[in-house]
C-alpha positions in Angstrom: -141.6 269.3 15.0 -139.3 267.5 17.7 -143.0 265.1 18.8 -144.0 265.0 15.1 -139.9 263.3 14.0 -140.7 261.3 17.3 -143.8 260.0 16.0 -142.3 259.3 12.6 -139.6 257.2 13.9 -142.4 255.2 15.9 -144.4 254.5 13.1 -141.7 253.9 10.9 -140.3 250.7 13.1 -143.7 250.3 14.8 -142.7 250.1 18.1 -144.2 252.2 21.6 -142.9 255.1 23.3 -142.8 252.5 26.4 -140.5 250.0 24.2 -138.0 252.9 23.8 -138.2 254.1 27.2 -137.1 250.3 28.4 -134.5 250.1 25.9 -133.0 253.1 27.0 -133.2 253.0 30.9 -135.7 255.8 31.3 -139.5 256.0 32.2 -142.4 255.8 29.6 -143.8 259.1 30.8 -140.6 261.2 30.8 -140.6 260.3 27.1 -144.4 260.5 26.5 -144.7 264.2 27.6 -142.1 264.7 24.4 -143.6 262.5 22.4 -147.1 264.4 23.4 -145.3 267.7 23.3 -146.0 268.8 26.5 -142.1 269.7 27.2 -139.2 270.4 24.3 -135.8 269.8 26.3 -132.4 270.8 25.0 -130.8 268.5 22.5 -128.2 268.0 25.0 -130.3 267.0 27.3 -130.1 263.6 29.8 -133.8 262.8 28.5 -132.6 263.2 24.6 -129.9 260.8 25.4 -132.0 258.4 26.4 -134.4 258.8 24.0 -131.7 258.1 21.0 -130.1 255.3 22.9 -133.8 253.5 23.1 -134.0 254.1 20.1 -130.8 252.8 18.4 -131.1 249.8 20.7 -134.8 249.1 19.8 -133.2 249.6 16.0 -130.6 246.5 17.2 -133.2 244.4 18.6 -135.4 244.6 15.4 -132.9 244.6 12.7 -133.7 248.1 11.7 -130.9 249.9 12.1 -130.6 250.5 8.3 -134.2 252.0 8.6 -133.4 254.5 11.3 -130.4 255.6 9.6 -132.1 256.1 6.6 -134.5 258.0 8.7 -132.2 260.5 9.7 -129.8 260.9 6.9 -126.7 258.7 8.4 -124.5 256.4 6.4 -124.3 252.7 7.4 -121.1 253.5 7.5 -121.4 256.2 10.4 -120.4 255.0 13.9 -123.1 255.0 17.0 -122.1 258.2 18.1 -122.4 260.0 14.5 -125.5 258.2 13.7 -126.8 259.5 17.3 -125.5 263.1 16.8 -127.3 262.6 13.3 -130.4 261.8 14.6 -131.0 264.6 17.3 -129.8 266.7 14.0 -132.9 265.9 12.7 -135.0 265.4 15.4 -134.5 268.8 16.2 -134.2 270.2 12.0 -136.9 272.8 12.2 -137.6 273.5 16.0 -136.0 276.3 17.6 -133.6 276.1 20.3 -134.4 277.7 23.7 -138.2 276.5 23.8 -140.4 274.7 25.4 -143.9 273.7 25.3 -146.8 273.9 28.1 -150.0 272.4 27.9 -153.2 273.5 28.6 -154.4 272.0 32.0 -157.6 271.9 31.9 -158.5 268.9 34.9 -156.7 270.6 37.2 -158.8 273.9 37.4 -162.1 275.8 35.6 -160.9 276.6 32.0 -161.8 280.5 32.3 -159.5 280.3 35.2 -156.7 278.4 32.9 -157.1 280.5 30.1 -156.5 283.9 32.0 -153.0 282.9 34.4 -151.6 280.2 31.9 -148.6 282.2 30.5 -148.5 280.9 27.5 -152.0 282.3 26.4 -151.1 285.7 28.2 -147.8 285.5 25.9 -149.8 284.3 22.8 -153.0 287.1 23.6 -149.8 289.8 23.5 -148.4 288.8 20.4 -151.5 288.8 18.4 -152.4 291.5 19.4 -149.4 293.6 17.8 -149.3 291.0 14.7 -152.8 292.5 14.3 -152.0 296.3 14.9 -149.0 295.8 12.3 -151.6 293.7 9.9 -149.3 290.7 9.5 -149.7 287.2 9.4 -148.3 284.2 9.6 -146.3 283.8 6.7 -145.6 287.5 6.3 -143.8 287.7 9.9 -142.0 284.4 9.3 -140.5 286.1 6.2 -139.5 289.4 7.9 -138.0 287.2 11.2 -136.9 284.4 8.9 -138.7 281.7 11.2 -140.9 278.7 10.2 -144.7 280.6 9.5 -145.9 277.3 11.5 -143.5 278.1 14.6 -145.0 281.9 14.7 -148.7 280.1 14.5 -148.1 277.9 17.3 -146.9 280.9 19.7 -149.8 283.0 18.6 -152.4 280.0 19.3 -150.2 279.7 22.6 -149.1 275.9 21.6 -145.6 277.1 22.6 -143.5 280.0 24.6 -139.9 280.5 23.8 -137.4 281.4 26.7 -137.4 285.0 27.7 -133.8 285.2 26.3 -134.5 283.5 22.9 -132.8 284.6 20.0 -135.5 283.7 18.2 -138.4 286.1 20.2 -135.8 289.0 19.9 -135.9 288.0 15.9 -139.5 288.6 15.9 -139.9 291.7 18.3 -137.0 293.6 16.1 -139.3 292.5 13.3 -142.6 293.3 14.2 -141.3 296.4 15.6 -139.6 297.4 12.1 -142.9 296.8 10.4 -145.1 298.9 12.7 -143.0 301.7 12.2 -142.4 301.1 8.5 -146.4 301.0 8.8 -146.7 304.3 10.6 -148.6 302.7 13.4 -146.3 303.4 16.5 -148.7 305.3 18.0 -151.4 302.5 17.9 -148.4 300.2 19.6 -147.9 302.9 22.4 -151.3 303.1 23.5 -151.8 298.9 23.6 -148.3 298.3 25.4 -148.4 302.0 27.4 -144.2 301.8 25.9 -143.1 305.0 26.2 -142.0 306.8 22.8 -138.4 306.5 24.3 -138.6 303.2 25.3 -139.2 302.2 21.7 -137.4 304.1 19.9 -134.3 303.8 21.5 -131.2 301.5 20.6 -133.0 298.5 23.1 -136.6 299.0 22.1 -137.0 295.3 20.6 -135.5 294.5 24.5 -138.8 296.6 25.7 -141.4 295.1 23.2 -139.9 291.6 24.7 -140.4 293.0 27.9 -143.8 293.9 27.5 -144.4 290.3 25.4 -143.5 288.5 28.9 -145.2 290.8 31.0 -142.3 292.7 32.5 -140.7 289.2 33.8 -143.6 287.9 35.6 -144.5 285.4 33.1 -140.8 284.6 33.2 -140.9 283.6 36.9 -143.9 281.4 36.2 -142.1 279.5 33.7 -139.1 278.8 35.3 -141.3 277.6 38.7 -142.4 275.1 36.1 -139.4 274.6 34.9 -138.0 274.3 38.4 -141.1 271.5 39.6 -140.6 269.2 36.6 -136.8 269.1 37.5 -138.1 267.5 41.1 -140.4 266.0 39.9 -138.2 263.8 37.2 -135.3 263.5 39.3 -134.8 259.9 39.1 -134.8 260.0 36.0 -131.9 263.0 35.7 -129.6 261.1 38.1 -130.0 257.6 36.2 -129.1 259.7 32.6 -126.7 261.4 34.3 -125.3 258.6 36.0 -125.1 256.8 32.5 -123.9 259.7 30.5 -120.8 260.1 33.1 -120.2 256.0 32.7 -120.7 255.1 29.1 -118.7 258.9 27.4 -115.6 259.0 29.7 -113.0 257.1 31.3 -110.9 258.8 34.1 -107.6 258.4 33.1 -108.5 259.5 29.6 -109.9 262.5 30.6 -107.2 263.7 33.1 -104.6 262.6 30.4 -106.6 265.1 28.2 -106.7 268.0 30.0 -103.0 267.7 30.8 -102.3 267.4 26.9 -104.6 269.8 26.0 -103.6 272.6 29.1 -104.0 276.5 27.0 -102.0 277.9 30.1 -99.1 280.2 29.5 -96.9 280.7 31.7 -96.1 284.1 33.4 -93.9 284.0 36.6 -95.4 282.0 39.5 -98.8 281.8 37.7 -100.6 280.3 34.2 -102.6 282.6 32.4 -105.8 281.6 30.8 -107.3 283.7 28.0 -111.6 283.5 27.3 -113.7 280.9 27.3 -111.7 278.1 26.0 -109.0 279.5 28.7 -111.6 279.0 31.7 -112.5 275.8 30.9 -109.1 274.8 30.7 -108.1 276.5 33.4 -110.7 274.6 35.4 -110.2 271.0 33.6 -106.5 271.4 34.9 -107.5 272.7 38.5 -109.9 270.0 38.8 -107.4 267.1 37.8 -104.5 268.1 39.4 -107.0 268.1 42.9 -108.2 264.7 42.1 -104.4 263.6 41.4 -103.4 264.9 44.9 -106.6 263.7 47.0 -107.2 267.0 48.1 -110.5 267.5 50.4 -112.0 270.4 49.9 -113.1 272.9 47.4 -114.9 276.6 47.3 -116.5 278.1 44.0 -118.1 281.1 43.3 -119.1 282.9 40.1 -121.4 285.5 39.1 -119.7 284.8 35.1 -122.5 283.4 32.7 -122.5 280.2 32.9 -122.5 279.8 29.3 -118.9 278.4 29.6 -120.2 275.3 31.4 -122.5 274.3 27.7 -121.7 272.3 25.2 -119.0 269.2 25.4 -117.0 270.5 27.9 -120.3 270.3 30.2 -119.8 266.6 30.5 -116.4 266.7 30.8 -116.8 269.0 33.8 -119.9 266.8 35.2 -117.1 264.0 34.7 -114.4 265.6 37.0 -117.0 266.8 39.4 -119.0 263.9 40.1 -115.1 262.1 40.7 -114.8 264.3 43.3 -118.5 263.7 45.1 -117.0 259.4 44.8 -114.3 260.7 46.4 -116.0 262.5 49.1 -114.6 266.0 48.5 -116.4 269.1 50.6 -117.5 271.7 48.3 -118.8 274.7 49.2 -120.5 277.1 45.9 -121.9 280.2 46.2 -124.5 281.4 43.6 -125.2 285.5 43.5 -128.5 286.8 43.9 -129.2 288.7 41.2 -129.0 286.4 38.3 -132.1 286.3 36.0 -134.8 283.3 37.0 -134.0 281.3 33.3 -130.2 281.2 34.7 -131.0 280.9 38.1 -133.3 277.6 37.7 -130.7 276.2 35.2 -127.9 276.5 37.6 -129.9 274.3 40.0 -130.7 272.0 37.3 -127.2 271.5 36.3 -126.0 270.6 40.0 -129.1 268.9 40.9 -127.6 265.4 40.6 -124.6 266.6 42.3 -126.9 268.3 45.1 -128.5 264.6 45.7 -124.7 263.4 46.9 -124.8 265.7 50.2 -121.3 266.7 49.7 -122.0 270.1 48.3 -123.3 272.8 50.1 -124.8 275.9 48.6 -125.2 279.3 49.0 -126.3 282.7 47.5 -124.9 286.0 48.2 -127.7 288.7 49.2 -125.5 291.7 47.9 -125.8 292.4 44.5 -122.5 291.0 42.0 -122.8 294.6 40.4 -123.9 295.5 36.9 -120.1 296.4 35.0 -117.9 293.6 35.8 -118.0 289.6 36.1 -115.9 287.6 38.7 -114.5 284.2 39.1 -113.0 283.3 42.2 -112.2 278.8 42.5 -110.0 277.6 45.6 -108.5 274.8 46.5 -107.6 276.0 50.3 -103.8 275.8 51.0 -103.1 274.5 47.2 -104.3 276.7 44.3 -106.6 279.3 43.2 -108.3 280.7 39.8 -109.1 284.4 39.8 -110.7 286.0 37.3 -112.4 289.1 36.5 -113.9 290.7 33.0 -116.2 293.4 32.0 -119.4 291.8 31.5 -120.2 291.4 27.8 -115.9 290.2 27.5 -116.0 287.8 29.2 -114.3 286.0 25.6 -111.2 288.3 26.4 -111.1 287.8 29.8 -108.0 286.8 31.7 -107.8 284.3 34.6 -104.5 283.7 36.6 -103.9 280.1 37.8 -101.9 280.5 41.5 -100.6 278.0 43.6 -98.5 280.6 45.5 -99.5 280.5 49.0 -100.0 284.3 49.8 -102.6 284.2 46.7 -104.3 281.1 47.6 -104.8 282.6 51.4 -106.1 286.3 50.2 -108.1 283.9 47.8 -109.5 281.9 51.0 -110.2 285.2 52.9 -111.9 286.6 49.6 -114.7 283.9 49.5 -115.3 284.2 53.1 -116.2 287.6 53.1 -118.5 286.6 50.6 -119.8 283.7 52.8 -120.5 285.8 55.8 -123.3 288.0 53.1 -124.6 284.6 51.7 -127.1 282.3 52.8 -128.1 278.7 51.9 -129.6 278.6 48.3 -131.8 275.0 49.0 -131.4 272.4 51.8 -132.8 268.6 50.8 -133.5 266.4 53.0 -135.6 263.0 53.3 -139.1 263.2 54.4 -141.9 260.7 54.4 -144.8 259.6 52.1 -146.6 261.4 48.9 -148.9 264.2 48.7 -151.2 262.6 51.4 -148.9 264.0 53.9 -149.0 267.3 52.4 -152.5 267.6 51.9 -153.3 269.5 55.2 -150.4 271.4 55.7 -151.0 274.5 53.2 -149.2 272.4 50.9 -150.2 272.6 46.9 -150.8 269.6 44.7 -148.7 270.7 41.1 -147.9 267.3 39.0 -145.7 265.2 40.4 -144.8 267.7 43.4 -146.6 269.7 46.4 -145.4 273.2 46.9 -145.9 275.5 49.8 -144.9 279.0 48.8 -144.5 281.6 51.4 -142.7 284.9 51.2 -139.6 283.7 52.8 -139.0 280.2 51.6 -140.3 277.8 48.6 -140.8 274.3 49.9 -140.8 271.4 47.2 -141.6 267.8 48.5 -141.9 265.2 45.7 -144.8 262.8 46.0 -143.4 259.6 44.8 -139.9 257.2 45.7 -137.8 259.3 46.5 -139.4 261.0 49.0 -137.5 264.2 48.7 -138.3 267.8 50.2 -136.4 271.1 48.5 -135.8 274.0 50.9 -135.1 277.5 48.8 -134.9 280.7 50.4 -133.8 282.6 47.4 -135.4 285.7 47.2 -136.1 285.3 43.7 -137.5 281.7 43.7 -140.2 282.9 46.5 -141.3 285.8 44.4 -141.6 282.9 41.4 -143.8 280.4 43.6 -146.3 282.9 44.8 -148.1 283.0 41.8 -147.9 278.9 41.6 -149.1 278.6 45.6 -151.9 281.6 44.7 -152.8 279.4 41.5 -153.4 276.0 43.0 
């Protein structure tokens, strides 16, 4: 799929992963473990970006630009950024969104060992196992989930794992789980999953055969560790593409001239009303700009909303306002809640990680729980504005936010978040430390890639091994219980 289109383009202008990675300002081995596929990121990924711009520029460099568009279906008409959106199109035709793809590390420990905690072949050993009690293969269960037959085959050999919240894995538990009973084998599936009758045949009992697939959430954990170390681990690379994507997509002034000609707002006495998600994001395009027009310093966030809001196009035009603010030395205080899932959790980090690295933003969690009926928004600028918002979770697309710069609001605003302050504690401190894993190696510290981890019940440290020598305090209750099973592994 995505290595295999990789490889093609390779071939077809015979040049090395290493010539690509040059040409587009990123390291040969970020790009190898795609090329190799030992990771699949998101199309709109940093790493993807660099990957097309090596190579469009290696196509420059070799007069072959006709070649790749040809490759990939774009006209030599299209512009650069068509032909780019184009070609991650295709690169990413027939793979899945949402997955990624582990190898099987077999230097770093006995393969009996590897075989039984790697959770991709725990993941893999459950699936077959009910393809098998339902009598389906391949081809059969790609029909009935209306995936690729190859895809299915790869996550039964345990090649890949998708994401716990894949729409895809739900596709294929609803499935299989349709078959068995069309089979009149539920009573086989009860005694290999121990599901309850209830559990199954209730309105969510694809959600507990997914369950069950990912071991319950452990397996989940595990993953977004991983997820969570290659982050570290590649963050020179993140900050440079992110760095780049900021500079070469967006000018300031164009972007602040946007968001005032694009503002959603309507008004309603002393407040603007913002309606869903495109109301958030304009909402918080507007907030953002009119604090950078005024030179305001300081700014307090908090959100237990999905963050789905944040995806897409608008992502970089937020990483665009926000990264002004870090150049312009703005104090910003977040707090995360604790009881987001792990997948959500680790990609919150990953989205602020090159913001993290400026030292201008401090974070927290909160240790009560956000609750389970309704989702809250709560942005200040202190003594200038506020956005408050609040939805039943699952509405979030009808939700309202009210856009205040009445003083009174603003101050109960203020007082809000610091109640929540005083329950929160700091999500992960960075600091500077000295050397690679040397120092590490007799301090309970263990090696995993590019990082050493020391996992204890109370706090997850991180400390990278190469330039920049980097260590990652987390205290999240959450990320501890996700590193045991790494620091138990090593």
């Amino acid at each position: 799929m995505l290595s295999d289109r990789i490889r093609s383009v390779l071939d077809e202008m015979d040049v090395t992963i290493s010539d690509v990675a040059r040409a587009g300002g990123c390291t040969p081995s970020n790009l190898n473990r795609i090329k190799n596929g030992v990771r699949t990121p998101r199309p709109s990924s940093p790493t993807i970006r660099c990957l097309t711009d090596g190579f469009m520029e290696v196509a420059r460099q070799r007069d072959l630009s006709g070649e790749l568009r040809m490759l990939c279906g774009a006209n030599l008409r299209d512009s650069d950024d068509a032909t780019r959106e184009k070609l991650v199109r295709w690169l990413y035709e027939d793979e899945p969104p949402y997955i990624r793809t582990y190898n099987k590390r077999k230097e770093s420990r006995p393969a009996e060992v590897s075989r039984e905690s790697h959770p991709s072949t725990e993941f893999s050993r459950r699936l077959d196992s009910l393809m098998r009690i339902a009598g389906l293969s391949n081809r059969r269960l790609g029909i009935e989930s209306g995936l690729d037959p190859s895809y299915i085959s790869r996550l039964r050999r345990g090649e890949r794992i998708p994401k716990y919240r894949s729409p895809y894995l739900m596709q294929i538990c609803e499935s299989v789980l349709e078959f068995i009973a069309a089979e009149g084998k539920l009573s086989e599936m009860y005694d290999l999953t121990a599901l309850s009758e209830a559990e199954i045949t209730e309105k969510d009992g694809a959600d507990g055969l997914r369950r069950w697939l990912f071991g319950y959430g452990s397996v989940t954990g595990h993953l977004a560790a991983e997820e969570l170390m290659g982050t570290i681990a590649s963050i020179s690379d993140i900050i440079r593409a992110a760095r780049a994507e900021v500079s070469m997509e967006y000018d300031l002034e164009k972007v602040l001239k946007g968001c005032e000609e694009n503002d959603t707002g309507i008004e309603c006495g002393n407040e603007m009303k913002y309606v869903g998600v495109d109301g958030i994001r304009s909402a918080v395009t507007r907030f953002l700009s009119e604090m950078i027009r005024n030179g305001e310093r300081d700014l307090l966030l908090y959100s237990d909303q999905s963050m789905n809001w944040m995806g897409g196009e608008y992502g970089l035009t937020l990483k665009v306002l926000m990264s002004e603010l870090i150049r312009r030395k703005v104090n910003i205080r977040i707090i995360h809640t604790v009881d987001r899932s792990m997948p959500e959790l680790i990609s919150a980090v990953e989205w602020w990680m090159p913001l993290y690295l400026s030292g201008r933003i401090s974070s927290f969690y909160c240790r009560k729980s956000a609750g389970k009926l309704f989702s809250h928004t709560l942005f200040i600028r202190p003594g200038a504005a506020c956005i408050a918002g609040t939805s039943a979770i699952g509405l979030e697309s009808r939700a309202v936010y009210n856009y205040s710069t009445d003083a009174e609001a603003v101050v109960l605003a203020e007082d809000a978040f610091n109640c929540i302050l005083k329950e929160s504690r700091p999500l992960v401190n960075i600091c500077e430390c000295s050397g690679g894993a040397d120092t590490c190696a007799d301090d309970g510290f263990v090696h995993a890639d590019a990082v050493m981890v020391k996992a204890s019940p109370n706090e997850v440290i991180i400390q990278r091994v190469e330039p920049p020598y980097l260590k990652f305090t987390f205290t999240h209750p959450m990320i501890c219980k996700a590193f045991r099973s790494v620091s138990t592994a090593g």
